[in-house]
PyMOL Python script that loads the backbone (N, CA, C, O; Angstrom):
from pymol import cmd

cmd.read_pdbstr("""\
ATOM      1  N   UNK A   1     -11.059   8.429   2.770  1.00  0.00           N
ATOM      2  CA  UNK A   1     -10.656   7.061   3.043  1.00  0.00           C
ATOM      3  C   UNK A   1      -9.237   6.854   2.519  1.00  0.00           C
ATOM      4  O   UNK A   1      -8.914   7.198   1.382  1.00  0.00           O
ATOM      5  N   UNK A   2      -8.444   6.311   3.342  1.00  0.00           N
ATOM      6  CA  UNK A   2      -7.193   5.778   2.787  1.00  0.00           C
ATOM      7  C   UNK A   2      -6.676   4.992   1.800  1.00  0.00           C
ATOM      8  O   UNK A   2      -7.041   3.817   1.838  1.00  0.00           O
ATOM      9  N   UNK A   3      -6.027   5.267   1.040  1.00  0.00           N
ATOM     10  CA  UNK A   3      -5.656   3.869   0.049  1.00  0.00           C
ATOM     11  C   UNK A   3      -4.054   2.715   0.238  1.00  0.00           C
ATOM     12  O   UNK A   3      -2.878   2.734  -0.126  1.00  0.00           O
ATOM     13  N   UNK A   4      -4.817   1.979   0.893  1.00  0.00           N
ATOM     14  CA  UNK A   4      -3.859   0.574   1.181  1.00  0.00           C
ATOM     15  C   UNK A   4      -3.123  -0.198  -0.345  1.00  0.00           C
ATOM     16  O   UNK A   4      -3.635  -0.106  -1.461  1.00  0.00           O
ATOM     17  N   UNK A   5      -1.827  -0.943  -0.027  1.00  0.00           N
ATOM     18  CA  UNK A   5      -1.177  -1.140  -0.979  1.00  0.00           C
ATOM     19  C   UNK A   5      -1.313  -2.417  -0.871  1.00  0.00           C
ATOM     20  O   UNK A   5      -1.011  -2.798   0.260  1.00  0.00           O
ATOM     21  N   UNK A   6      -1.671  -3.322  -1.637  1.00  0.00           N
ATOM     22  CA  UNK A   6      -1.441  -4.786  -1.321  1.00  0.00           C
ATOM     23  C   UNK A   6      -0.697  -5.598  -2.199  1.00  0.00           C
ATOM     24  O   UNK A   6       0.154  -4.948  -2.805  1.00  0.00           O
ATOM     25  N   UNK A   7      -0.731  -6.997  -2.521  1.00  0.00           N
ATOM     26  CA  UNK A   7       0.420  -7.828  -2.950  1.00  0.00           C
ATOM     27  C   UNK A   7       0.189  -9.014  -3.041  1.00  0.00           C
ATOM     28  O   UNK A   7       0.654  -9.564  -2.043  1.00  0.00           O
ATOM     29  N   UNK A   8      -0.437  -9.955  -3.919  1.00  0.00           N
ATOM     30  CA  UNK A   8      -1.132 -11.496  -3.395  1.00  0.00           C
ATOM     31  C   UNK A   8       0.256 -12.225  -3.919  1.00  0.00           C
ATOM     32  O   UNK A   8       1.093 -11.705  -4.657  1.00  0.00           O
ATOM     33  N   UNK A   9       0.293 -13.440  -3.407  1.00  0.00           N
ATOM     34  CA  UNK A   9       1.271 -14.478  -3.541  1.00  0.00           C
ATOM     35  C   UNK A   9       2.275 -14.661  -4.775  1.00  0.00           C
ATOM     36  O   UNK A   9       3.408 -15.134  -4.870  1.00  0.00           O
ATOM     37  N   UNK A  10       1.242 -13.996  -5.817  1.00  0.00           N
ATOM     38  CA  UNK A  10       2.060 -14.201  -7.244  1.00  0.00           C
ATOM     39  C   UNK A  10       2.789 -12.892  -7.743  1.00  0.00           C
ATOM     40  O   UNK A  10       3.302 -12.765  -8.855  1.00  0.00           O
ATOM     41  N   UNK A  11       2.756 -11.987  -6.797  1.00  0.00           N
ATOM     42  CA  UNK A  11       3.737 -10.799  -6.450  1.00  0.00           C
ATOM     43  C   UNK A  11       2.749  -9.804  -7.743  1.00  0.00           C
ATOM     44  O   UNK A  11       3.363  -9.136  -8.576  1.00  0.00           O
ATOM     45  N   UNK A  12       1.726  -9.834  -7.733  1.00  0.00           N
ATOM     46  CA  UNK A  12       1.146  -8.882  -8.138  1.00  0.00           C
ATOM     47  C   UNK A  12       0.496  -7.504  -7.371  1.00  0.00           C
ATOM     48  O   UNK A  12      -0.474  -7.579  -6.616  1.00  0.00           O
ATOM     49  N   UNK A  13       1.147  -6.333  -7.674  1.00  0.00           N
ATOM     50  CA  UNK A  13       0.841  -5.198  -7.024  1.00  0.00           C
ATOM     51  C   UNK A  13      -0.243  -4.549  -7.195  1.00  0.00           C
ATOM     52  O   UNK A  13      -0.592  -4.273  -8.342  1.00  0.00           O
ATOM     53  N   UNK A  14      -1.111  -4.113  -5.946  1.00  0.00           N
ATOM     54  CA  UNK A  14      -2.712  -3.464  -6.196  1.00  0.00           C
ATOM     55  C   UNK A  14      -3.129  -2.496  -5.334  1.00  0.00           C
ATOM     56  O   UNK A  14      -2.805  -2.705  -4.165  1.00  0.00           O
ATOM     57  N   UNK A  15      -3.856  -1.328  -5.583  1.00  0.00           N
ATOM     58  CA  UNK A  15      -4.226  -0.900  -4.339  1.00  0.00           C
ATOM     59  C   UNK A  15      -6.165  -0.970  -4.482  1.00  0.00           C
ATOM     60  O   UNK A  15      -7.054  -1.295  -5.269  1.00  0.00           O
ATOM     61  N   UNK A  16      -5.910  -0.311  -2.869  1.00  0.00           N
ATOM     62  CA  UNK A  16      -7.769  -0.847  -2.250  1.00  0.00           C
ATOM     63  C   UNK A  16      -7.593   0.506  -1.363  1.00  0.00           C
ATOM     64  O   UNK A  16      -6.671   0.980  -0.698  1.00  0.00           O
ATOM     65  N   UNK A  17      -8.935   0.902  -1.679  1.00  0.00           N
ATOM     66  CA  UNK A  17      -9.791   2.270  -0.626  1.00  0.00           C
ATOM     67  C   UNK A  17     -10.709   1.780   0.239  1.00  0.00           C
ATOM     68  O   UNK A  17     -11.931   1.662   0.156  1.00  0.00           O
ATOM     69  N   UNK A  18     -10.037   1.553   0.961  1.00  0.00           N
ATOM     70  CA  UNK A  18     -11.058   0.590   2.095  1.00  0.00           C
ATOM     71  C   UNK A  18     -11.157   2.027   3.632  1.00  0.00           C
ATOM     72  O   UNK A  18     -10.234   2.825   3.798  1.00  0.00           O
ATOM     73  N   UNK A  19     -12.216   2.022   4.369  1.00  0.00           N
ATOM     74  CA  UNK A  19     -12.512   2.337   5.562  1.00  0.00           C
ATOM     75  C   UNK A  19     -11.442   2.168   6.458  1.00  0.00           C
ATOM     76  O   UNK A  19     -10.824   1.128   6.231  1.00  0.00           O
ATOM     77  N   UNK A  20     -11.040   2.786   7.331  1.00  0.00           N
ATOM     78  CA  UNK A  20      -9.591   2.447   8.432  1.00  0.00           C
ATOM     79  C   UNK A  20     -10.605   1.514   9.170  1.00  0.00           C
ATOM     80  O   UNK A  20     -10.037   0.442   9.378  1.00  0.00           O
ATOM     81  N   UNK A  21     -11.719   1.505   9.585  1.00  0.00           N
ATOM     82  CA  UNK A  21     -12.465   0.289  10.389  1.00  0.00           C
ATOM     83  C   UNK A  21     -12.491  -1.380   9.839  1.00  0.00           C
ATOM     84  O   UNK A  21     -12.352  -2.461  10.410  1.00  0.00           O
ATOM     85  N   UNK A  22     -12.763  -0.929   8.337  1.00  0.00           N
ATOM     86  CA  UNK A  22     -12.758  -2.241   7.243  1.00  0.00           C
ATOM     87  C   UNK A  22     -11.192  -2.803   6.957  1.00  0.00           C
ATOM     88  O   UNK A  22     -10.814  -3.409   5.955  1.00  0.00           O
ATOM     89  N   UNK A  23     -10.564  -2.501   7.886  1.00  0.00           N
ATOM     90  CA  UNK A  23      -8.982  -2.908   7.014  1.00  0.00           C
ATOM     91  C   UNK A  23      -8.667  -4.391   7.693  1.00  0.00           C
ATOM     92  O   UNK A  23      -7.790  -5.049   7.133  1.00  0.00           O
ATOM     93  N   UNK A  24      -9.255  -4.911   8.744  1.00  0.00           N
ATOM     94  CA  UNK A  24      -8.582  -5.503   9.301  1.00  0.00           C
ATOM     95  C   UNK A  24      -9.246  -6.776   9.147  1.00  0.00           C
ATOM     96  O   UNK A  24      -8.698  -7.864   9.322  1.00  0.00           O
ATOM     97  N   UNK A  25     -10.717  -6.555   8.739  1.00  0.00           N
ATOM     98  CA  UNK A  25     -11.635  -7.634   8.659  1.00  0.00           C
ATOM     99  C   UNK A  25     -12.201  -7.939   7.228  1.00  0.00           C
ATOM    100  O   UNK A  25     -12.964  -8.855   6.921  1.00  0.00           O
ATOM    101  N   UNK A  26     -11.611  -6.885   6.345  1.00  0.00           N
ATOM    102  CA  UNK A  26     -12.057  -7.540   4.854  1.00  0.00           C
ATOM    103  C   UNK A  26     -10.634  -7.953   4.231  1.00  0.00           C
ATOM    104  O   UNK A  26      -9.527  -7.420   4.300  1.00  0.00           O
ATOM    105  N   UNK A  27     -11.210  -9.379   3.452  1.00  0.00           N
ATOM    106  CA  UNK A  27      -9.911  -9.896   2.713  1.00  0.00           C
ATOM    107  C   UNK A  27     -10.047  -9.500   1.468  1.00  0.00           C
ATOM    108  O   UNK A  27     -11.132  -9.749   0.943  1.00  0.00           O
ATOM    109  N   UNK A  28      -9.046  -8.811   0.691  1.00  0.00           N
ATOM    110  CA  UNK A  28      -9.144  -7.987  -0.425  1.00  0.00           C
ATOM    111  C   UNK A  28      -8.683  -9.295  -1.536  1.00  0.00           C
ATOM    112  O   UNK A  28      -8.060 -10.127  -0.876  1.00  0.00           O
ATOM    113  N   UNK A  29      -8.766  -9.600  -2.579  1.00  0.00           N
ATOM    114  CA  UNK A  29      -8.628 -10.243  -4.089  1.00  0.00           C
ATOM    115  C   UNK A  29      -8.005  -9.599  -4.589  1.00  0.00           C
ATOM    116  O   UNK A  29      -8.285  -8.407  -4.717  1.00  0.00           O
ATOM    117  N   UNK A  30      -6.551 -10.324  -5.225  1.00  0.00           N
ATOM    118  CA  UNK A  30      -5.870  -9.515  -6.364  1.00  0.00           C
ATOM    119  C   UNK A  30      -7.189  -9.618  -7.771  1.00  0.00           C
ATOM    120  O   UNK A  30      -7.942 -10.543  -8.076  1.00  0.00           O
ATOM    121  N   UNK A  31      -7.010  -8.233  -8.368  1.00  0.00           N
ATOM    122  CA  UNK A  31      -7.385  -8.545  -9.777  1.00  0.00           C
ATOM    123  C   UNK A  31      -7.199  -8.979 -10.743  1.00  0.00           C
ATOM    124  O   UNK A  31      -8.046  -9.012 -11.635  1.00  0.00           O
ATOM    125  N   UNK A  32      -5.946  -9.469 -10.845  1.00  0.00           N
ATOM    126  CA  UNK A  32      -5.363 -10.333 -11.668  1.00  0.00           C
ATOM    127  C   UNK A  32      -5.946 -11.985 -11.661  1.00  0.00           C
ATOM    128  O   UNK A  32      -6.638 -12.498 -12.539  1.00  0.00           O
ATOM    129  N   UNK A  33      -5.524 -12.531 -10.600  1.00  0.00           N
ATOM    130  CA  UNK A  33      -5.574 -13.662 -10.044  1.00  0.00           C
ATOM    131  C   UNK A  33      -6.478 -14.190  -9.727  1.00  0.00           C
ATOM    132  O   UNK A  33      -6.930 -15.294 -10.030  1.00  0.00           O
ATOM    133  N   UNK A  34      -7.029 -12.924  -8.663  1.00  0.00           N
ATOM    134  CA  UNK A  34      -8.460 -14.002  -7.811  1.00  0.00           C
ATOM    135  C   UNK A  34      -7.903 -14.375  -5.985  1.00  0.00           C
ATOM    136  O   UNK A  34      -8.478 -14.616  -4.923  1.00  0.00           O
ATOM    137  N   UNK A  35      -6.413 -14.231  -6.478  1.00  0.00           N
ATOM    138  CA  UNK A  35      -6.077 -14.490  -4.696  1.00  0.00           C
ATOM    139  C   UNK A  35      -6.407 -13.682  -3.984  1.00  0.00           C
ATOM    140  O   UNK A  35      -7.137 -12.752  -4.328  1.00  0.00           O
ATOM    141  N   UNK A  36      -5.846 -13.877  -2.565  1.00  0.00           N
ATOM    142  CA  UNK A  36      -6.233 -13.086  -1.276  1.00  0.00           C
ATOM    143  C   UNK A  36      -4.819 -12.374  -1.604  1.00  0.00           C
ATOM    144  O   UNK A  36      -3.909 -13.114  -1.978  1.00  0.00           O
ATOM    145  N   UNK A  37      -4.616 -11.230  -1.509  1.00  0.00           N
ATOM    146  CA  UNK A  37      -3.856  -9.805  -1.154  1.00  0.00           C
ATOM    147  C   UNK A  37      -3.589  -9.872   0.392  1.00  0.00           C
ATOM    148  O   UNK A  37      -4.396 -10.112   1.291  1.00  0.00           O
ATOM    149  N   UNK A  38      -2.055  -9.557   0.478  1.00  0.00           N
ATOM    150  CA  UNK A  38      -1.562  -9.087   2.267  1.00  0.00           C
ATOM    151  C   UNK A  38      -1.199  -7.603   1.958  1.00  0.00           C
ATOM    152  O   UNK A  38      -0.423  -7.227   1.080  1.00  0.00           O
ATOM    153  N   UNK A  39      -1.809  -6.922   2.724  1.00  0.00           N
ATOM    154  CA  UNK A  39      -1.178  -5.503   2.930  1.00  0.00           C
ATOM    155  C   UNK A  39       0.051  -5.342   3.006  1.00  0.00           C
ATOM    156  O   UNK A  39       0.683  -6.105   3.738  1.00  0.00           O
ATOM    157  N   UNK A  40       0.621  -4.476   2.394  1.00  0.00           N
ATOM    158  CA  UNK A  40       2.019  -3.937   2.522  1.00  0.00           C
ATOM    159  C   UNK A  40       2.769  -3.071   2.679  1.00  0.00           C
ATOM    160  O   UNK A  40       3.474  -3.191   1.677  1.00  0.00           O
ATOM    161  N   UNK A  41       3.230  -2.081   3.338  1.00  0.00           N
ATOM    162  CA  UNK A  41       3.759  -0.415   3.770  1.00  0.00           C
ATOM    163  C   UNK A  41       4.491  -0.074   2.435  1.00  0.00           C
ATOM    164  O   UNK A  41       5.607  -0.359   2.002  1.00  0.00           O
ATOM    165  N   UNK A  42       3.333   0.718   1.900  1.00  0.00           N
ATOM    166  CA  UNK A  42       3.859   1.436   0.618  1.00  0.00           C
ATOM    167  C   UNK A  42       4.802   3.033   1.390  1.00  0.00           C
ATOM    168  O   UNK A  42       4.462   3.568   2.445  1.00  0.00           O
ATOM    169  N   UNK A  43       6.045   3.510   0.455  1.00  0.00           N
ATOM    170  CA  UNK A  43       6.642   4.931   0.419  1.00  0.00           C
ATOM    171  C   UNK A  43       6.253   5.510   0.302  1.00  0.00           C
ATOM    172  O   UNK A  43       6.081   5.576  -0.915  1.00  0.00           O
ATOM    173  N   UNK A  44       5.563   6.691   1.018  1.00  0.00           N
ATOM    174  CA  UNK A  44       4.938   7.607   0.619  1.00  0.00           C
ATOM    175  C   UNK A  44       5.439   8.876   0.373  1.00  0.00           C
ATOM    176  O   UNK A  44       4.772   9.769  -0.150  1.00  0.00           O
ATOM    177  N   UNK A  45       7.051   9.032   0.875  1.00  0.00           N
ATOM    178  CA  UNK A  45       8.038   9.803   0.938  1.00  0.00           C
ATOM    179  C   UNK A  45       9.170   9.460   1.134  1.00  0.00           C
ATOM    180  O   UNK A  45       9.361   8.409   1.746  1.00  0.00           O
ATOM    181  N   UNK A  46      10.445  10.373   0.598  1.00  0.00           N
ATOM    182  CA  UNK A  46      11.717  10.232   0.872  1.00  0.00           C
ATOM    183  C   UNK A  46      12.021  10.369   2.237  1.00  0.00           C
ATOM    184  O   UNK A  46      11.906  11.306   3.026  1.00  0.00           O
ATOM    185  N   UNK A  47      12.551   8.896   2.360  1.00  0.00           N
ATOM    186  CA  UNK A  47      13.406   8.678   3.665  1.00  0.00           C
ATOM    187  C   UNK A  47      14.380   9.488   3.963  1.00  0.00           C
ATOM    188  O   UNK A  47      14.383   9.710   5.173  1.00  0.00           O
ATOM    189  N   UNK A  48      15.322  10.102   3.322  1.00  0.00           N
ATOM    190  CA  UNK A  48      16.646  10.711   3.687  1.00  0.00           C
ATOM    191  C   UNK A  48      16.398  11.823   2.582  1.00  0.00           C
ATOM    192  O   UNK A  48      16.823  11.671   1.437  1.00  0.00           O
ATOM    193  N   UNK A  49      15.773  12.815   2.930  1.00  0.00           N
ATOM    194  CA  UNK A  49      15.917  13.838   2.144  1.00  0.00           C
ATOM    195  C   UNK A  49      17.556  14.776   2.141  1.00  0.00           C
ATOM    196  O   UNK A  49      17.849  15.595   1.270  1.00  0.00           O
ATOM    197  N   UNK A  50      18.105  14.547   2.866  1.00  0.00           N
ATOM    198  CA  UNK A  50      19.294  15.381   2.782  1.00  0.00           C
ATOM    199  C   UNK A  50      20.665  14.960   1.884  1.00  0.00           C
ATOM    200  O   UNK A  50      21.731  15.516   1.620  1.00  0.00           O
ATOM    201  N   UNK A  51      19.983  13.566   1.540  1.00  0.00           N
ATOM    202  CA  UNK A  51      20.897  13.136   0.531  1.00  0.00           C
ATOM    203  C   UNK A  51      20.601  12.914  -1.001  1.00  0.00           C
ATOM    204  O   UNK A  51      21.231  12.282  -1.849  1.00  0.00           O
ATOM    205  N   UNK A  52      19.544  13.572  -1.067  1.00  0.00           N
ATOM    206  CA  UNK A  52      18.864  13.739  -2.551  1.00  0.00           C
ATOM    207  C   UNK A  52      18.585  15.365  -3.112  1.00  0.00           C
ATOM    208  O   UNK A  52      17.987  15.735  -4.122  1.00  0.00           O
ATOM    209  N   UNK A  53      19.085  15.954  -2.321  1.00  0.00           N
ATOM    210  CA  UNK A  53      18.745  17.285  -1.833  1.00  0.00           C
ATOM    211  C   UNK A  53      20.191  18.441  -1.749  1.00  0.00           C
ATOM    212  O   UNK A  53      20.757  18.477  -0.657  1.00  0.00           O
ATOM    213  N   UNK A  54      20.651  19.182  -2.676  1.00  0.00           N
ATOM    214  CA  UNK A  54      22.144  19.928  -2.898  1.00  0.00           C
ATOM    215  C   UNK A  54      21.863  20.526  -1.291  1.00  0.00           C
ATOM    216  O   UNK A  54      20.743  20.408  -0.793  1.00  0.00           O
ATOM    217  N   UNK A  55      22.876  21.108  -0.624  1.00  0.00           N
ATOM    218  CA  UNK A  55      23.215  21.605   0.653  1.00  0.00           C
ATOM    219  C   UNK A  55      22.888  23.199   0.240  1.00  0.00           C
ATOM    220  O   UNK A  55      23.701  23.814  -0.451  1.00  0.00           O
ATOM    221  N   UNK A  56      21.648  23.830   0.707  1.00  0.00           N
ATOM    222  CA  UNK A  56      21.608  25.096   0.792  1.00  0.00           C
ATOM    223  C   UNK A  56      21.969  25.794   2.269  1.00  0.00           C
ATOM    224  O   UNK A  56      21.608  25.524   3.415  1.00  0.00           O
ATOM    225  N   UNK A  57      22.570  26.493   1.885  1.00  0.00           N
ATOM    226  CA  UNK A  57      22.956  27.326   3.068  1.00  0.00           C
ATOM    227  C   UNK A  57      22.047  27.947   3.675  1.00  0.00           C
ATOM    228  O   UNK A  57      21.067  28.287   3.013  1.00  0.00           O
ATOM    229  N   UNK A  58      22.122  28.346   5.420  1.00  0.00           N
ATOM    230  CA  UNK A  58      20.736  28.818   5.916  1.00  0.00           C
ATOM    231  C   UNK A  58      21.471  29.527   5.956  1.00  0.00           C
ATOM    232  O   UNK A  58      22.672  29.260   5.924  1.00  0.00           O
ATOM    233  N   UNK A  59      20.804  31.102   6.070  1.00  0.00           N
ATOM    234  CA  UNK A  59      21.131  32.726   6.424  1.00  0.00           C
ATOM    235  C   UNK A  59      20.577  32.802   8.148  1.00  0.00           C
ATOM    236  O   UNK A  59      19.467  32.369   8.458  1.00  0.00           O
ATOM    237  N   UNK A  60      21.362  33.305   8.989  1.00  0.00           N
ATOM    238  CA  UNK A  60      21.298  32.915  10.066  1.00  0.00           C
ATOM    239  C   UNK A  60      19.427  33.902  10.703  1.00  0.00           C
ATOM    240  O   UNK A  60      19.010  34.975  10.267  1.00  0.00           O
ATOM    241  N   UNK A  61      18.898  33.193  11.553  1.00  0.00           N
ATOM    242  CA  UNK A  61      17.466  33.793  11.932  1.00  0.00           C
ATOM    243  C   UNK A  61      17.814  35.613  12.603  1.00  0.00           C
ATOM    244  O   UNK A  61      18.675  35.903  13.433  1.00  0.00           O
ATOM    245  N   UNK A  62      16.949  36.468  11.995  1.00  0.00           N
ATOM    246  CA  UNK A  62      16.624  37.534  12.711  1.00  0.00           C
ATOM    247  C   UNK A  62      15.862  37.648  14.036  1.00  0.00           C
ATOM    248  O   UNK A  62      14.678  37.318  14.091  1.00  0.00           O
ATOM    249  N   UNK A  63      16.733  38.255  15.442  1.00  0.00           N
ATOM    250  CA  UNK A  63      15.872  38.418  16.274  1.00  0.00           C
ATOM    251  C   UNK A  63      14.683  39.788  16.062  1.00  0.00           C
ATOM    252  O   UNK A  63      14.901  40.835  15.453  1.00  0.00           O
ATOM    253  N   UNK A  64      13.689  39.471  16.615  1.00  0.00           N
ATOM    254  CA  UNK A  64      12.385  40.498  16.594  1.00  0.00           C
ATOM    255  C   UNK A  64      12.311  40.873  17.962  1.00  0.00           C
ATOM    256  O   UNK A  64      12.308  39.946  18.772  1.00  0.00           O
ATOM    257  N   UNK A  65      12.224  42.543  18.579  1.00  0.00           N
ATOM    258  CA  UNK A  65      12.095  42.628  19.746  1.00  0.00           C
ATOM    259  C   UNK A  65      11.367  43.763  19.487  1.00  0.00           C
ATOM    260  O   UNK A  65      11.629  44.436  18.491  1.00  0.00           O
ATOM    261  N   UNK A  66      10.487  44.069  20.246  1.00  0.00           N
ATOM    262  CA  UNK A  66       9.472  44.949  20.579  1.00  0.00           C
ATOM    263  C   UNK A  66       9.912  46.148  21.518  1.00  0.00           C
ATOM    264  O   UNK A  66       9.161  47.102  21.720  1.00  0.00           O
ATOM    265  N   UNK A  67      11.242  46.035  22.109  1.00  0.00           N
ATOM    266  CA  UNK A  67      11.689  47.742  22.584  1.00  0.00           C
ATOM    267  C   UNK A  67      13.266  47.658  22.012  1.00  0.00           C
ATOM    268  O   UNK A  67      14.012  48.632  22.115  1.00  0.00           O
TER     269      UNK A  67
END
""", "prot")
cmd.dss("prot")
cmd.show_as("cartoon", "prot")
cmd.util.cbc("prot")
cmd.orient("prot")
C-alpha cells in the first residue's frame, strides 16, 4: 500500500497508508488537531539530478559483433 502525504489547515505535516481504492473516499484527520488533512505531492526524488551531481565523463560504448 502506498503512503500519501497530507497537510490539514494549520500546516501540520502527516502521512497515511491508505489503499489506492480508499484514497479518494476516506477523509484522513490530522493527529495533532483533529482536522480534515488535503493530500499533497510529496518529493520522492531529485528533480535535476545533473546539477547536484559532479560531471563524469562517459568512456565511449563498445561495439559487440559476432563475425
Amino acid at each position: 500500500m502506498p503512503i500519501y502525504a497530507y497537510q490539514c489547515k494549520d500546516e501540520h505535516s502527516f502521512d497515511k497508508i491508505l489503499t489506492i481504492a480508499a484514497v479518494d473516499s476516506t477523509k484522513v484527520h490530522c493527529p495533532e488537531c483533529n482536522k480534515i488533512g488535503k493530500r499533497v505531492i510529496a518529493s520522492a526524488f531529485d528533480h535535476n539530478p545533473s546539477m547536484t551531481k559532479k560531471h563524469i565523463p562517459r568512456t565511449p560504448r563498445q561495439r559487440f559483433t559476432n563475425w
